[in-house]
N, C-alpha and C positions, 0 to 999 in steps of 0.2 A: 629523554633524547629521542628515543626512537616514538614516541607521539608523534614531536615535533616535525620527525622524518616523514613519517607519515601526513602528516598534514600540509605538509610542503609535496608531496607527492601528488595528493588528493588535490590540491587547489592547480595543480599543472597539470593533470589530465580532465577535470572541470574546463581547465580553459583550453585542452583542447577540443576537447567534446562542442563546446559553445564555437571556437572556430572552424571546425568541420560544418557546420550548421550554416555560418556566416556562409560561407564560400559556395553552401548549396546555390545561393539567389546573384553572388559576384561572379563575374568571369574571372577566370582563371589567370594568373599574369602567362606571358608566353615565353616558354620555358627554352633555352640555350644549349647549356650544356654544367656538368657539376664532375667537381672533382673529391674521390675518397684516401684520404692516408691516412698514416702514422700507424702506429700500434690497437688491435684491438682494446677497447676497455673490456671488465669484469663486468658481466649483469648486476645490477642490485650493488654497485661500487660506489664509494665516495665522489668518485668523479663521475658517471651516472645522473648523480643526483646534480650536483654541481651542474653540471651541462644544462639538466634539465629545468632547471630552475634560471640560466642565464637564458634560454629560448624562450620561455616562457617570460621573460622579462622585456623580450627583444621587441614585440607586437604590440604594447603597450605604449612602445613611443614611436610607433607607428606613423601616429600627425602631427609628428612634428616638422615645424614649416620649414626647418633646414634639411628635412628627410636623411635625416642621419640619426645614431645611437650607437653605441658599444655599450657592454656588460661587462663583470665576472664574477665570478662566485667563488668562493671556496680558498685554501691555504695549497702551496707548492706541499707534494707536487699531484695533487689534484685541484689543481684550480683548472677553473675552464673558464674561456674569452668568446666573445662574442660579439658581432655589426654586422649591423648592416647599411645598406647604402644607395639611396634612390636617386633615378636617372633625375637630374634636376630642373626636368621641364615637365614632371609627371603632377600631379594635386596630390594634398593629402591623402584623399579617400583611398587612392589608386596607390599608394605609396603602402597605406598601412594594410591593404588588402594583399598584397604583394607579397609583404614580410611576413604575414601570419598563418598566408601561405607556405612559403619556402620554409619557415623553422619547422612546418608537420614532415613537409614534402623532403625535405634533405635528409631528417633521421631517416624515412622510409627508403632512400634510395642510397644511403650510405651507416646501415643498422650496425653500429655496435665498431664505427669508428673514430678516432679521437679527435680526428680534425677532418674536415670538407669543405670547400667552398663551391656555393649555386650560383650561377647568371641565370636570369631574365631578361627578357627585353627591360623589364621596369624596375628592374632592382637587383643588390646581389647582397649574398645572409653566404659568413662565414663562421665556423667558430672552431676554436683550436685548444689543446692543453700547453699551449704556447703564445706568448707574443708576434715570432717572425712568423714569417710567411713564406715559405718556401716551394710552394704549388707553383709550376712550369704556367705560361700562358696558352693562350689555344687564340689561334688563327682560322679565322673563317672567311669566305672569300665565295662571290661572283665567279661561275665558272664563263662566264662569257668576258672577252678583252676588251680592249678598247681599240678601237680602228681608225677613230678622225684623231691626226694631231697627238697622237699616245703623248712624245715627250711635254708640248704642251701641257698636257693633262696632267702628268707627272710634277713638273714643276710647281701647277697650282693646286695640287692636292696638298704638296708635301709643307708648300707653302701656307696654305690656311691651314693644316695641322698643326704646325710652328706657331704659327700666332694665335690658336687656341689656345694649346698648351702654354704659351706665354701667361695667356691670359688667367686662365682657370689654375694655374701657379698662385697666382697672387690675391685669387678671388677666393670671398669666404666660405663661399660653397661648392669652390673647388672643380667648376662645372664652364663649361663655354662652349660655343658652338662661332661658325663661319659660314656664308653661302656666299660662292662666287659666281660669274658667267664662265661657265666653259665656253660656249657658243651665245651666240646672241639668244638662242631660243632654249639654250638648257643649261640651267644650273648647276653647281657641285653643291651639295650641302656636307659638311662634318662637325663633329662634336666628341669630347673627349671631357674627362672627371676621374679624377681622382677622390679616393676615400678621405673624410676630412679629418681622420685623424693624421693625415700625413703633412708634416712642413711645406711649407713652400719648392725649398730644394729637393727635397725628396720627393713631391709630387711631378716636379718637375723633369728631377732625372727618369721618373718613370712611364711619363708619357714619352721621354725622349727617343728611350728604349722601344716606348712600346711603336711609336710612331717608325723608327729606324727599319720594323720587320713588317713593314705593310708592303704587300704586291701593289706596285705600282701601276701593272700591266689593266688591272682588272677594272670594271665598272662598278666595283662594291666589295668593299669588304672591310672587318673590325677584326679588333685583338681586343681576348678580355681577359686581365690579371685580377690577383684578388686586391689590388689594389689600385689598379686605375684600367680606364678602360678607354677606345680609340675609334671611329669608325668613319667611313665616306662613303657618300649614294650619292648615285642620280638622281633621287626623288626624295621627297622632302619626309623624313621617318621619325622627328621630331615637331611637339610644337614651336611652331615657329611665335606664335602669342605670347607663350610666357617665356622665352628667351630674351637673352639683349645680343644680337649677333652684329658688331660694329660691320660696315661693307668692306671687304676685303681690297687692299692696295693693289697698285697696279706689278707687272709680275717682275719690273725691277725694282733690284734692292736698294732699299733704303739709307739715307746716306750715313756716317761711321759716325758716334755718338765721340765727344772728345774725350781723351784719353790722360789723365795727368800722372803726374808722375809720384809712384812712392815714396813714402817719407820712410826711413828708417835704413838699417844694415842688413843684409842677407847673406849668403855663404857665395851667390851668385848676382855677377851683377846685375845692376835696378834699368840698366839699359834694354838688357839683353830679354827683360822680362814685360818691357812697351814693348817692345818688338812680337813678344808673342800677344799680348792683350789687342794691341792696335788692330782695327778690319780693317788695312788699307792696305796697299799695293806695295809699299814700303816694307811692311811684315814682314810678304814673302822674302823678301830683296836679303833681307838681314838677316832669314830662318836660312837661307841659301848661302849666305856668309858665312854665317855661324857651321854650318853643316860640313862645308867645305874646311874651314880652318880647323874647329875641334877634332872631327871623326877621325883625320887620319891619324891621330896621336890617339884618342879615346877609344877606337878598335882593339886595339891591343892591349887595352890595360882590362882588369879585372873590373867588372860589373858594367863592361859595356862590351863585353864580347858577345857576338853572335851564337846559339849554343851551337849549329853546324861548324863555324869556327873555332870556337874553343877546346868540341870534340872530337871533330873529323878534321882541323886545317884550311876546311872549305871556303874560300873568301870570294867574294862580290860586291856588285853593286848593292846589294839588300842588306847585307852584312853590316853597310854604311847605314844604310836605314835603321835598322834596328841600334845601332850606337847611337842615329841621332835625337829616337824615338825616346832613348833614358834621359837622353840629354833635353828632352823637351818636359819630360816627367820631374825631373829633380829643377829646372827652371820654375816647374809653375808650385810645385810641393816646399822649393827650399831647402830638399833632402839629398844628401847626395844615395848612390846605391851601394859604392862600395863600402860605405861601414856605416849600414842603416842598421839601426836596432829594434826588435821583435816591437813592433806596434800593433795594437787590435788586433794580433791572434797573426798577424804577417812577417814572415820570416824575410822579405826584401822589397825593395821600392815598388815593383812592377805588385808582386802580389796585395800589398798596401792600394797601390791606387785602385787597381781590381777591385779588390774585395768593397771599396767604397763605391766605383761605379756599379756593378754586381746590386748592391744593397741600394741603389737609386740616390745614393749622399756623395756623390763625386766633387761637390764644394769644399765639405771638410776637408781634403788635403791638402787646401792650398796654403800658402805661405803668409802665415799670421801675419806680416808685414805688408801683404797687398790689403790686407781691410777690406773700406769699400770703396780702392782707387779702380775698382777694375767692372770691366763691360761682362754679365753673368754668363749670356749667351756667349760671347768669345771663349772664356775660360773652358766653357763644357766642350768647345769646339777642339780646344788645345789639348783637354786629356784624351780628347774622344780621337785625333789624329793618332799623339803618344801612345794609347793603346794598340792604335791599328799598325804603327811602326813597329813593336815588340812583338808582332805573331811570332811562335814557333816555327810553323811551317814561314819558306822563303816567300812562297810564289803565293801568300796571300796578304804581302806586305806590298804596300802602295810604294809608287816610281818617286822622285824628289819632284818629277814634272806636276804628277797626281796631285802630290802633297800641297805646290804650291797653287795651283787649282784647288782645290777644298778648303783652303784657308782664306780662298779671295774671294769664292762665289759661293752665297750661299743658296742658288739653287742647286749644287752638288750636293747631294743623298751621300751621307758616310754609311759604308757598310758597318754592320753588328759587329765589335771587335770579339772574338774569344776570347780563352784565359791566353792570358800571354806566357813566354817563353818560362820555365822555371816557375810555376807557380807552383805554391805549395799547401795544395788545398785535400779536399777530401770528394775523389769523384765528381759526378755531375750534378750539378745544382740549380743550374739555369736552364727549359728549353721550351720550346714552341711546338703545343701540337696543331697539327693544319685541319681542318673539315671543309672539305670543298664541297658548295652544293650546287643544287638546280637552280636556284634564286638566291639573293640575297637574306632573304628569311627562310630558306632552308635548307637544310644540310644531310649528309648521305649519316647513316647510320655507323660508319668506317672512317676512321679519322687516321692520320701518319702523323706522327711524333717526329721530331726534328731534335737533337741534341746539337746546343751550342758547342759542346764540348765532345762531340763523334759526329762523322762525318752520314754515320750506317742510318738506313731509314728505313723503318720495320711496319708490317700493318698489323691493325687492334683491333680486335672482334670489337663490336660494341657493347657497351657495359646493361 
């Protein structure tokens, strides 16, 4: 056994000896930013070896032409995971020069931790003693604004976002890009990928996410997770050869795809649930009916009470909102809140649908009876309002005027919802660090952290 160990050792530092070598005569991929957690390993540990044997595995699938691979080694609970994942307009050569890279480069800059994940311009190499993935993303951003036409601009960034993400949802390499006119004489170009181990929905919800905390303001900027990644420039920072980037639509919406009607029984009527599916003007009319007639009864009952009302008395307009907000959640889920039972680790309807938007699988909740009668992008639009109803705090819950604005036009940007009201989780799990730089490819050595879940914002020496 311990030969064995040994020779498995021996043939992983062989190959890295041989890739330190390689790398003399390659350029360097150009490096991001890396993130280090979880618990230190043992030197000379079971998991050690494990790790080091999934890195060393990792560079060998280097060119492969879908530039993708994961690993693992070993039995719980030292197994160790591993992928990587290249930008999907890069070449093989450039792909596997990239990853054989990062697997030296991350142990060195994250020695003797259990999980890390590296961005590059050309690739990102993660590897964990886990599955999830619970690393915060990091916002990088253009310090200079935009001056001609901002909302303009705003509109059509956020829009060929969207329709990448659409795209690269559905696409097998997980990858898309968009160039549009900003002006007649300057383009926007963006591109967005997710990792291809992720579903469709779940790559989906995660650009959704990721696309949701982009500054709009700015001339350039990207968010990179270890799991999908987002970005817009003024100038073209991809190839444009080996992409397929269809030409981007003109910046009104497109017209409402038809909407039929569910077959089956629900706890909730099948009406009341076109009304939220449907993108048309009608929606609102009926989300405005429904609002009106159920709230003032539904305020006051248990699992639709506001928590400022239920614990201080405090009632309002928002108070309405946040009742109509469960009432939009147990519509599209089929669940009610007041006698939901412990599902996936969720003690009530609000932290159920969380916990799946959170984890990028906001589809899973819906209402096994909607099937495939229902429009995808609507649905996400529906939990993503119902969350924003549920805030704790009042005064970051949208108007009912807002609400039916957001629901009609989709060039309204929904803000990031937090944990909602009553959630019963464990601390912060989700947050965004920011790096503002001098340019778009470069960033200050000082970066602010942003907690979804705290409002406080602190500064970090550089690592």
């Amino acid at each position: 056994m311990s030969s064995l160990k040994f020779s498995m050792i021996f043939v992983f530092l062989l190959s890295l000896s041989s890739s330190l070598f390689t790398l003399t005569s390659a350029a360097d991929p150009t490096y991001l930013y890396h993130i280090c957690s979880g618990n230190n390993f043992t030197r000379n540990s079971t998991y050690e070896t494990n790790l080091n044997l999934v890195l060393y595995s990792l560079p060998s699938n280097g060119n492969r032409s879908d530039g993708f691979s994961n690993a693992s080694t070993g039995q719980d609970p030292n197994r160790a995971y591993g992928l990587f994942q290249c930008r999907g307009d890069v070449s093989t050569t450039t792909c596997k020069d990239c990853v054989t890279f990062a697997s030296t480069d991350v142990t060195q800059r994250c020695p003797g931790k259990k999980r890390a994940v590296i961005w590059y311009d050309e690739c990102l190499l993660r590897y964990s003693n886990s599955t999830s993935s619970q690393e915060p993303g990091i916002l990088m951003y253009n310090e200079n604004n935009v001056t001609i036409e901002p909302s303009r601009f705003r509109q059509l960034m956020f829009g060929q976002m969207n329709e990448a993400a659409t795209q690269a949802a559905n696409d097998p390499k997980k990858f898309a890009t968009r160039k549009g006119n900003f002006t007649t004489s300057q383009p926007l170009y963006t591109l967005v990928q997710c990792t291809q181990d992720l579903s469709n929905t779940a790559c989906l919800g995660c650009l959704q996410q990721a696309i949701s905390s982009l500054p709009s303001e700015r001339i350039g900027a990207r968010i990179l997770t270890p799991r999908c990644i987002c970005r817009y420039e003024l100038y073209p920072f991809y190839n444009e050869n080996l992409t397929v980037s269809p030409p981007s639509p003109a910046l009104t919406p497109s017209p409402p795809s038809p909407v039929t009607r569910p077959k089956g029984k629900s706890g909730i009527s099948a009406s009341i649930i076109i009304a939220i599916v449907a993108p048309i003007t009608a929606a609102a009319v009926l989300f405005v009916a429904g609002y009106c007639f159920l709230t003032r009864r539904a305020r006051r009952k248990n699992g639709y009470m506001a928590p400022e009302y239920a614990m201080h008395g405090q009632l309002s307009v928002k108070s309405d909102v946040f009742s109509f907000g469960v009432l939009v959640l147990e519509i599209i889920t089929g669940k009610k809140n007041s006698n939901f039972y412990q599902t996936d680790g969720a003690a009530d309807l609000l932290s159920y649908v969380w916990k799946h938007w959170r984890d990028g699988t906001p589809t899973e909740v819906l209402d096994s009876n909607l099937t495939d009668s229902y429009s995808r992008n609507e649905v996400m639009r529906c939990i993503h309002v119902g969350l924003l109803c549920v805030q704790e705090d009042p005064t970051a819950r949208p108007t009912m005027a807002t609400i039916v604005l957001m629901l009609n036009s989709y060039s309204v940007t929904l803000p990031l919802p937090q944990q909602p009201a009553f959630f019963f989780g464990t601390g912060t799990e989700f947050s965004i660090q920011i790096t503002n730089g001098m340019g778009s490819d470069q960033s200050k050595s000082k970066s602010v952290p942003w907690s979804v879940d705290d409002a406080s914002i602190t500064e970090v020496q550089p690592r």
